[in-house]
SETORLO-548048 format. One record per residue (C-alpha): residue number from 1; residue in one letter; x, y, z. Coordinates in nm, 3 decimals. Layout:
! SETORLO-548048
> NUM/A/X/Y/Z
...
//
This chain:
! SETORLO-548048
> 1/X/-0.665/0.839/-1.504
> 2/X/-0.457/0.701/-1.772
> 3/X/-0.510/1.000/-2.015
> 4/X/-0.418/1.244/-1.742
> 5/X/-0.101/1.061/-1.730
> 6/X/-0.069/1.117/-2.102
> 7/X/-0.136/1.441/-2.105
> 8/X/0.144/1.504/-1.816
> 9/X/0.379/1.325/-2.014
> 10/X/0.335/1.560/-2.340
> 11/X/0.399/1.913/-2.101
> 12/X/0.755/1.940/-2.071
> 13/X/0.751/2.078/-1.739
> 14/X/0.472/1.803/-1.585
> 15/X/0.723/1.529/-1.757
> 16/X/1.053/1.655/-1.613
> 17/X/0.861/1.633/-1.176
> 18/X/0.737/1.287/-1.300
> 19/X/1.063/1.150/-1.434
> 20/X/1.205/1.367/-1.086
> 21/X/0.945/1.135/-0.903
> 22/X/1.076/0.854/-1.055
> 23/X/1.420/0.891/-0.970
> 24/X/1.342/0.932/-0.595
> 25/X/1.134/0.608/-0.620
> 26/X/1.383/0.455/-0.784
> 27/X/1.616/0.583/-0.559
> 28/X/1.353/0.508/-0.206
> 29/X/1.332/0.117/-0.288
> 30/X/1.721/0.077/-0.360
> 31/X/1.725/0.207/-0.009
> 32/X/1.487/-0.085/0.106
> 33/X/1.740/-0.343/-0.006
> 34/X/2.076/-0.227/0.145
> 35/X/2.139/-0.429/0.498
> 36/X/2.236/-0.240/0.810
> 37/X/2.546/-0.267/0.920
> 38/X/2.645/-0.560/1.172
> 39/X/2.328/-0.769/1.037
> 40/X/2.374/-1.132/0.914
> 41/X/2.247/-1.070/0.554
> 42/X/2.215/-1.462/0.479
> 43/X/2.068/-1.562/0.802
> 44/X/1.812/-1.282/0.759
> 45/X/1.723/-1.421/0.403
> 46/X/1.632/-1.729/0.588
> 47/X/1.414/-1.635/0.847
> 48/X/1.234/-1.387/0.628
> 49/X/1.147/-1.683/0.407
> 50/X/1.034/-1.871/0.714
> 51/X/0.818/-1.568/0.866
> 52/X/0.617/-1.462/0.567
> 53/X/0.503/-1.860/0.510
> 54/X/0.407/-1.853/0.853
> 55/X/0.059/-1.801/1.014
> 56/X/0.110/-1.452/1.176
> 57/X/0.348/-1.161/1.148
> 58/X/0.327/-0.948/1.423
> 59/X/0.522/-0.657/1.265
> 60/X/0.276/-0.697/0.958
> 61/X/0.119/-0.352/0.943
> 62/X/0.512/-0.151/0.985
> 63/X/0.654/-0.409/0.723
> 64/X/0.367/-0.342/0.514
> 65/X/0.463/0.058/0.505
> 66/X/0.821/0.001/0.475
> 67/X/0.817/-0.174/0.202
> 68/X/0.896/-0.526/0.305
> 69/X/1.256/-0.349/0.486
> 70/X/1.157/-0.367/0.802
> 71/X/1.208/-0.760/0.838
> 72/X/1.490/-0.728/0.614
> 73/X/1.647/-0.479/0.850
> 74/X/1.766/-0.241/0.609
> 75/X/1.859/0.125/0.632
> 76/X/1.541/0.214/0.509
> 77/X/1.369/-0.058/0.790
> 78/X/1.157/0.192/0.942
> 79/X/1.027/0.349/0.647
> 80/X/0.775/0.643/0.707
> 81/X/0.591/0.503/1.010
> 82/X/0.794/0.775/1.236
> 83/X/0.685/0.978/1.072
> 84/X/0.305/0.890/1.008
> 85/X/0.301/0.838/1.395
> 86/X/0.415/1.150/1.431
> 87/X/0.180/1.350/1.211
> 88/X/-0.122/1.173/1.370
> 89/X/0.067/1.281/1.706
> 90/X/0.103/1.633/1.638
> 91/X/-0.246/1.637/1.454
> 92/X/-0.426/1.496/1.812
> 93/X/-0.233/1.744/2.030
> 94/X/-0.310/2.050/1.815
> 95/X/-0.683/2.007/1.957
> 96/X/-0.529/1.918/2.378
> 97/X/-0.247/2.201/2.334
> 98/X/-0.380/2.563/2.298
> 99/X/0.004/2.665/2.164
> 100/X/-0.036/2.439/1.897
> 101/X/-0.404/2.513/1.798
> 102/X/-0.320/2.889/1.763
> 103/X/-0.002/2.812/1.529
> 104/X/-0.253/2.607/1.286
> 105/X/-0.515/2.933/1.270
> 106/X/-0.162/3.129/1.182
> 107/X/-0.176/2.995/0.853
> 108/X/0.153/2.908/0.651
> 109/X/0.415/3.045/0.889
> 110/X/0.226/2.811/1.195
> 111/X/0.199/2.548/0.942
> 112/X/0.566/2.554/0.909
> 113/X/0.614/2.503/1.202
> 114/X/0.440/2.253/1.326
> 115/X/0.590/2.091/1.028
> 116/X/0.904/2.151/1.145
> 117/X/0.780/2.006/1.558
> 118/X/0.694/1.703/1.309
> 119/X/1.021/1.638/1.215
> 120/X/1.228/1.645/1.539
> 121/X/0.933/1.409/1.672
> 122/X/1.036/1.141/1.374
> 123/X/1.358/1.143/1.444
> 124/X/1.296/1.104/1.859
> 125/X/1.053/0.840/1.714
> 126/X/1.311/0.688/1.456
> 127/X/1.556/0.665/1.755
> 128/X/1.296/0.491/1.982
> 129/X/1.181/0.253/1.718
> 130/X/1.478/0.140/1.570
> 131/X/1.642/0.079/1.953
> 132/X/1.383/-0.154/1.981
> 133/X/1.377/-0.325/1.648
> 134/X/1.758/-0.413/1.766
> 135/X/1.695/-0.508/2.046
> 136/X/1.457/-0.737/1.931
> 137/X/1.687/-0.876/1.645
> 138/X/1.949/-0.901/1.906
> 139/X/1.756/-1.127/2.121
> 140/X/1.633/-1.323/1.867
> 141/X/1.241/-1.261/1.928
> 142/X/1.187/-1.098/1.597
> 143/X/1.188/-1.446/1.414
> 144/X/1.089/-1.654/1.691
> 145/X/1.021/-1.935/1.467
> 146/X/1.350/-1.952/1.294
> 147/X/1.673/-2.182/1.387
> 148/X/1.908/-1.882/1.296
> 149/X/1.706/-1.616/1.426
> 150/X/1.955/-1.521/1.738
> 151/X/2.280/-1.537/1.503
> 152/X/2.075/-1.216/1.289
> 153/X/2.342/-0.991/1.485
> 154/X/2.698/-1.153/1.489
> 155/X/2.874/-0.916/1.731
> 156/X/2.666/-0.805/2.018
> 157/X/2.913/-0.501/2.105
> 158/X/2.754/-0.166/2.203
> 159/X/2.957/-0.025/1.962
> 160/X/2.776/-0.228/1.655
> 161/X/2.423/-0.198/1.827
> 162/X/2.451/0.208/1.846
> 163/X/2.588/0.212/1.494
> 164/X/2.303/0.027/1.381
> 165/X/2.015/0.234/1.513
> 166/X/2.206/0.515/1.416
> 167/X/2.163/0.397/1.072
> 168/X/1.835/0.323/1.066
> 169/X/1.754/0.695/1.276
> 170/X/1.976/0.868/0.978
> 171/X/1.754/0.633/0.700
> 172/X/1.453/0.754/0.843
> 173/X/1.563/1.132/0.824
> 174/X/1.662/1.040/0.467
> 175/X/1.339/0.894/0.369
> 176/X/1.126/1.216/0.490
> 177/X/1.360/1.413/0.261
> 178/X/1.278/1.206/-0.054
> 179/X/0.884/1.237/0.023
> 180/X/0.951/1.668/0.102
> 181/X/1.136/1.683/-0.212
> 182/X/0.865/1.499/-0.428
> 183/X/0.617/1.733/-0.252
> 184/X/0.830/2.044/-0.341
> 185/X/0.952/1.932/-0.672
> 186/X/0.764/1.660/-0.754
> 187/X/0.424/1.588/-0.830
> 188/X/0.301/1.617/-0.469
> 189/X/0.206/1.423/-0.209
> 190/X/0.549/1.293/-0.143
> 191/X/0.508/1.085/0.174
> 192/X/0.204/0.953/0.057
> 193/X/0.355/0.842/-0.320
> 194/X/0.636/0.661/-0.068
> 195/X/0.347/0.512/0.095
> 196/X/0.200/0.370/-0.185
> 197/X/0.517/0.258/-0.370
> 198/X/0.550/0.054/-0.020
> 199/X/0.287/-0.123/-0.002
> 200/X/0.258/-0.198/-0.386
> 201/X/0.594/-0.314/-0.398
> 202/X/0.456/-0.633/-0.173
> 203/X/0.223/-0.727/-0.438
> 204/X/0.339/-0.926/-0.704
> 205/X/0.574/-1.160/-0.425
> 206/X/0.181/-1.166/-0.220
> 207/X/0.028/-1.262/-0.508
> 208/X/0.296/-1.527/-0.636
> 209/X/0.288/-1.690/-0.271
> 210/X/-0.110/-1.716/-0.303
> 211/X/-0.075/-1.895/-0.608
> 212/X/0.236/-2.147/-0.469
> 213/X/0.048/-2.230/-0.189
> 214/X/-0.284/-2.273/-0.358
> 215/X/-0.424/-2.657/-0.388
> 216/X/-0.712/-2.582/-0.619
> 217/X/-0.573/-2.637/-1.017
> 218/X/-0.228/-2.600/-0.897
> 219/X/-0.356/-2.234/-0.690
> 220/X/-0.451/-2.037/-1.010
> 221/X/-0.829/-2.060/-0.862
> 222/X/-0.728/-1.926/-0.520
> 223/X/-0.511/-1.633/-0.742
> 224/X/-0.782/-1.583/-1.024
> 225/X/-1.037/-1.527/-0.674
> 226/X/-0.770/-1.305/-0.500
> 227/X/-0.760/-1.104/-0.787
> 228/X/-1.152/-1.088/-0.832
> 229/X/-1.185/-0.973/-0.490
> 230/X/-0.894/-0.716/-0.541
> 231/X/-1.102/-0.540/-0.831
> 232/X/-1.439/-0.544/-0.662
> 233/X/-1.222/-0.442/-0.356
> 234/X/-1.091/-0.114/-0.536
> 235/X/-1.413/-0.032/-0.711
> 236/X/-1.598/-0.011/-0.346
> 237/X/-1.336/0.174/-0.207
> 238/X/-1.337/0.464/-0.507
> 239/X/-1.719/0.442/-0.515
> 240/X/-1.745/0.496/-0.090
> 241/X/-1.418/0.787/-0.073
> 242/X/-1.556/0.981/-0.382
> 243/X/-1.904/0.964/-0.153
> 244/X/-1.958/1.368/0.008
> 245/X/-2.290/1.500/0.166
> 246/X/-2.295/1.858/0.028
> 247/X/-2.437/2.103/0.314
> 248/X/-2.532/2.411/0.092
> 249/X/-2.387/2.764/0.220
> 250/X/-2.583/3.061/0.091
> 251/X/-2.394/3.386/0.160
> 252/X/-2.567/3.723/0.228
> 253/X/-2.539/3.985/-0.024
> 254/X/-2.400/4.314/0.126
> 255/X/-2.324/4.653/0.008
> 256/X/-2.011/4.853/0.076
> 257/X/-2.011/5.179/-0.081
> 258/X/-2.176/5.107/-0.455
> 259/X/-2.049/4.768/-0.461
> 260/X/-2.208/4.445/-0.371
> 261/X/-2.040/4.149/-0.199
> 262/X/-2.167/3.816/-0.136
> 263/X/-2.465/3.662/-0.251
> 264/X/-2.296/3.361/-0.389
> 265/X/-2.418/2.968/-0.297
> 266/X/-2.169/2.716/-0.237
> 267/X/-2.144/2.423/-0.027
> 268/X/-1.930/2.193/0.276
> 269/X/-1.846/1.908/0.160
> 270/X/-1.863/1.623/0.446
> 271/X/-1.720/1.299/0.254
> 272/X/-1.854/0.967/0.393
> 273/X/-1.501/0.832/0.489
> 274/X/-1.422/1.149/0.676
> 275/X/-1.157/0.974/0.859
> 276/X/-0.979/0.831/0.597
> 277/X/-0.765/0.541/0.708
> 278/X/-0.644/0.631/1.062
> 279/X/-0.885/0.423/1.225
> 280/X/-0.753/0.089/1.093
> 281/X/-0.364/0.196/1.152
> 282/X/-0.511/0.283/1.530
> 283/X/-0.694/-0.020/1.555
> 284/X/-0.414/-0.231/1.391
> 285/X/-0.146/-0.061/1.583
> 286/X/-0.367/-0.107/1.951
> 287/X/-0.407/-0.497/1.908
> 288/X/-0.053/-0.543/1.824
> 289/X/0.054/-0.402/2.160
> 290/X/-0.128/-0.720/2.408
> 291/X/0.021/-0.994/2.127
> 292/X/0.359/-0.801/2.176
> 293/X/0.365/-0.806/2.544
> 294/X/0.234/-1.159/2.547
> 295/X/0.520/-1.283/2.341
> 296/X/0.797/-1.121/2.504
> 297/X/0.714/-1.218/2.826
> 298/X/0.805/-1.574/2.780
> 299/X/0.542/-1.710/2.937
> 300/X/0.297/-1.960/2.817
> 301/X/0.028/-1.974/3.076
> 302/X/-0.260/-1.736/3.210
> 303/X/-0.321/-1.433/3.004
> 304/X/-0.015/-1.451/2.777
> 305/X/-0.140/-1.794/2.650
> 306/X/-0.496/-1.656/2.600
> 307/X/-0.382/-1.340/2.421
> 308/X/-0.195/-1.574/2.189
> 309/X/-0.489/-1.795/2.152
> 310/X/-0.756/-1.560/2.104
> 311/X/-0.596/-1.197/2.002
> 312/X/-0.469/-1.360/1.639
> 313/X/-0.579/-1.282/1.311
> 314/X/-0.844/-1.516/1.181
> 315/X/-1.012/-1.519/1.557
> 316/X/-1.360/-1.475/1.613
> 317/X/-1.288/-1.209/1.943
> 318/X/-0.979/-1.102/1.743
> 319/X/-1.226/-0.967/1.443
> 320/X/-1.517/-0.900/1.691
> 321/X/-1.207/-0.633/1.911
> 322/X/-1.076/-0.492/1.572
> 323/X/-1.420/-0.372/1.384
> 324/X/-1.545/-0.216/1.703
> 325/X/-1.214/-0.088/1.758
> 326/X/-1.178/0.072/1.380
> 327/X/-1.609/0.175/1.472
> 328/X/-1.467/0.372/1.793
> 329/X/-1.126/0.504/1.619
> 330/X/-1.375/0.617/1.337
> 331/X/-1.607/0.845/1.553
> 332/X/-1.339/0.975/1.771
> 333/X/-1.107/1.073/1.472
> 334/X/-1.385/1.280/1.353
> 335/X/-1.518/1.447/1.638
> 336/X/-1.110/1.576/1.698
> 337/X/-1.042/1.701/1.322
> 338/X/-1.409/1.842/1.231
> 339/X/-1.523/2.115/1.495
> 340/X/-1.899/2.205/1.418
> 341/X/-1.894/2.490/1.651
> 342/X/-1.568/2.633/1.470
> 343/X/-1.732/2.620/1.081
> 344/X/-2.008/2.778/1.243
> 345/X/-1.861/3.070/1.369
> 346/X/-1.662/3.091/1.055
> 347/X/-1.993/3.095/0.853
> 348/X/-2.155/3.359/1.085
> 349/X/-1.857/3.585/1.080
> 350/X/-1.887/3.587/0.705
> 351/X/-2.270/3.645/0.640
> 352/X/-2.297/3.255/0.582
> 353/X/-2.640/3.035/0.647
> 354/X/-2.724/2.670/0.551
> 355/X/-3.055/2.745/0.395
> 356/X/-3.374/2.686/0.681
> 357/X/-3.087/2.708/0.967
> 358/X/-3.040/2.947/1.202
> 359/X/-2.662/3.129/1.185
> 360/X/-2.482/3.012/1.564
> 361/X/-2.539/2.741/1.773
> 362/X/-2.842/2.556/1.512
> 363/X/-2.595/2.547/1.239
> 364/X/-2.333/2.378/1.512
> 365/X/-2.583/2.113/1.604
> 366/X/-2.711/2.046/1.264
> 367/X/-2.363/1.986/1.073
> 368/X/-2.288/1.739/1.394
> 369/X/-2.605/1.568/1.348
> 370/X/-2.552/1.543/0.990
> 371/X/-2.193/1.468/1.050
> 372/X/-2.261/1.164/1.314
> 373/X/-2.520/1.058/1.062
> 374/X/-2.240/0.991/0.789
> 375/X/-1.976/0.844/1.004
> 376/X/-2.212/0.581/1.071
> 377/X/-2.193/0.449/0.716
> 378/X/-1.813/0.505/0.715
> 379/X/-1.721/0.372/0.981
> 380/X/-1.892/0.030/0.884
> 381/X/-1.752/0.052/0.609
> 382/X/-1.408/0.080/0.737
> 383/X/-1.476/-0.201/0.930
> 384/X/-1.598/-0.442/0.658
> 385/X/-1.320/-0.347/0.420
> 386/X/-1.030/-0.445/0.709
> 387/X/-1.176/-0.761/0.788
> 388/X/-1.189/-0.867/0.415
> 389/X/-0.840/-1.077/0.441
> 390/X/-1.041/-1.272/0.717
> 391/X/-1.362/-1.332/0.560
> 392/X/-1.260/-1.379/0.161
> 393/X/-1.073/-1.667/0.199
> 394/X/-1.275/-1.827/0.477
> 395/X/-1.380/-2.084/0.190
> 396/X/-1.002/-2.168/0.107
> 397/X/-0.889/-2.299/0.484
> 398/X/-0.939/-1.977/0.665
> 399/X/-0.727/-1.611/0.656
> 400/X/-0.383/-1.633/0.435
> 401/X/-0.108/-1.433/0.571
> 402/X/0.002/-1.325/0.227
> 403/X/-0.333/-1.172/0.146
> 404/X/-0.208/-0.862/-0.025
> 405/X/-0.558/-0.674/-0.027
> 406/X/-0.634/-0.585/0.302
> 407/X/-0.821/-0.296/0.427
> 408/X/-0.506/-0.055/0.493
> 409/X/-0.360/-0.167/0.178
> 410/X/-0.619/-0.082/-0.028
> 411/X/-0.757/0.212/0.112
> 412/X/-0.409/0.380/0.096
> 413/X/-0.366/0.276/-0.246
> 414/X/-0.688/0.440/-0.384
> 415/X/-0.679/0.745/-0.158
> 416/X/-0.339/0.824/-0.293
> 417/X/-0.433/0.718/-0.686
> 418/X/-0.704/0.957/-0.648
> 419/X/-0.563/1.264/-0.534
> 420/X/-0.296/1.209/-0.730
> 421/X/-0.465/1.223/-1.057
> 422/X/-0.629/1.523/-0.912
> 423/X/-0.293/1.646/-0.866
> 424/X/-0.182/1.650/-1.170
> 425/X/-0.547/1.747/-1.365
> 426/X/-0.548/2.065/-1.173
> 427/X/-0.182/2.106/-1.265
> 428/X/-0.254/2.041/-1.663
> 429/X/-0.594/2.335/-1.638
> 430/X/-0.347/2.573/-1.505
> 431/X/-0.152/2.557/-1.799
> 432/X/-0.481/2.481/-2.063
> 433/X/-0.575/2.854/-1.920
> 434/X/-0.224/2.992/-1.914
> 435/X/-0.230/2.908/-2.289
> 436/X/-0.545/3.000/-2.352
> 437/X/-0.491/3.336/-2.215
> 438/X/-0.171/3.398/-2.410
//
């Protein structure tokens, strides 16, 4: 990894989209710090201080992709989560919506487009999100812990409150600009680079807390054990998403005129993990909604009080709900994005075979048998890895809020390292043949 980075840095034309990259990151988190207009900045300060001590954040998992903004309420508060909602929106509809599925077989011109559906859906998003994030600054519910939390938003007027999620819409709009540009001019992979600065950015303060509130040799055993379980963390994580089960493809040999096509073996590669990291930001993202209902409704009896009670992090039904939740989310995400019958007709129309299978309706059936066998493992794993912040520090007083390697966290982290460096090696053999063939 680290000499592919070297090597970038010594082609003039790799070192002038990473130093572009930079700028935009640079750029992206001075964003994160500038208040919204019409906030208390001081009385903010002081119930963020207060909320990330505490036992639970219910807006963890969106102030985990914003960079730490969100409870900050900054222009950049809502970060990219529009717009991941929206892609995993558009992505589930393409298979419900016939219009949608034809524009993806259209290649680049349908592509563009739904890109382009993707965008006014972030924004509708953006507006939705950040009228609600107001609202609940406004009403004092977003630190309901804190002694200043309803003087966050000084003057009340409809006129500040519309000029605020204004701002936040418009910072939204911004941010998927910076991520298109690093994806056009960049180095790629520009909302998933924001991404990843985002949640790496909450690190070292994570970290720092961990050690502060630490009561074994002043905390540096809680941090040294943190950061132990980080590194074994990242290792299973690159060792499970480099994991494929290679189906091999054998392709008939015909003959057009005096020439011969086909014949050639090659393979599908089904990768363990096939459904990446959705499943834990559905899973995350469906809990939160019963703990948000059962806080705003003000009451503290019946089911509100045992949502509270039981539907917290560090719960035993709480854990039990979200690993069968991320199991479920894990199966059904792959059964929508991976159609057997459609490879299958793909391979038939093209002379393709898997070896010992029958062209049609066998191949279909094996590569979902095969592909159900797989998700198994993955989803498990999915599971395990998210409930790590729960179960590594069970020894140490139970789950810490500030535990910066969770599952999300570090399964975003490595999935964007990765194809990142692959990124940019592909990007450094293009020009190794390019000079090789001057």
């Amino acid at each position: 990894m680290l000499t592919a980075f070297a090597r970038a840095v010594k082609t003039p034309d790799l070192r002038k989209k990473l130093l572009f990259t930079l700028g935009i990151i640079v750029i992206y988190r001075f964003g994160a710090h500038i208040p919204v207009p019409g906030v208390s900045y001081e009385n903010v300060q002081i119930c963020v201080d207060q909320a990330r001590q505490g036992d639970k954040n219910l807006l963890g998992l969106m102030d985990l992709f914003s960079g730490g903004a969100l409870l900050q309420i900054t222009i950049f508060a809502l970060g990219i989560m529009p717009y991941i909602t929206a892609s995993i929106i558009l992505q589930l509809l393409t298979v419900v919506i016939p219009r949608l599925e034809a524009l993806k077989k259209e290649g680049s011109a349908g592509t563009a487009k739904i890109t382009q559906y993707t965008r006014y859906l972030t924004v509708a998003l953006a507006v939705l999100q950040g009228t609600g994030l107001v609202a609940t600054a406004k009403s004092g519910a977003l630190f309901s812990g804190c002694q200043v939390a309803g003087q966050i938003v000084p003057d009340q007027s409809i006129f500040v409150i519309i000029t605020m999620v204004i701002t936040m819409t418009a910072g939204t709009a911004v941010v998927m600009w910076l991520g298109e540009l690093i994806t056009d001019r960049g180095i790629g992979n520009g909302m998933s680079i924001l991404m990843f600065i985002s949640i790496a950015a909450s690190f070292p303060s994570a970290l720092w807390a961990i050690k502060k509130s630490g009561t074994l040799a002043g905390g540096w055993i809680e941090f040294g054990f943190i950061i132990l379980v980080g590194f074994v963390m990242v290792g299973l994580v690159v060792f499970v998403e480099q994991a494929q089960r290679r189906i091999p493809v054998q392709y008939a040999k015909r003959m057009i005129g005096r020439r011969s096509y086909g014949g050639t073996s090659t393979y599908i590669p089904l990768k363990v993990n096939q459904a990446g990291v959705i499943p834990v930001i559905f899973a995350s993202s469906l809990l939160y909604i019963p703990i948000l209902v059962g806080q705003f409704s003000g009451s503290t009896s019946g089911w509100s009080a045992w949502i509270q009670q039981n539907l917290v992090d560090g719960k035993p039904i709480h854990t039990a709900v979200y690993f069968l939740l991320i199991v479920f989310f894990a199966f059904f995400y792959v059964a929508i994005s991976f159609n057997p019958e459609e490879v299958a007709d793909n391979m038939k129309k093209y002379g393709g075979f898997i070896p010992g299978i029958r062209a049609g309706r066998p191949t279909a059936e094996y590569l979902s048998y095969v592909l159900n066998r797989i998700t198994w493992p993955g989803s498990l794993y999915l599971g395990l890895i998210a409930l790590v912040p729960t179960v590594a520090l069970a020894g140490f007083g139970g789950s810490n809020p500030n535990f910066p390697f969770g599952g999300t966290s570090i399964l975003i982290i490595v999935g964007v390292g990765l194809e990142t460096v692959k990124q940019i090696e592909s990007q450094l053999q293009q020009r190794n043949y390019e000079g090789f063939l001057r």
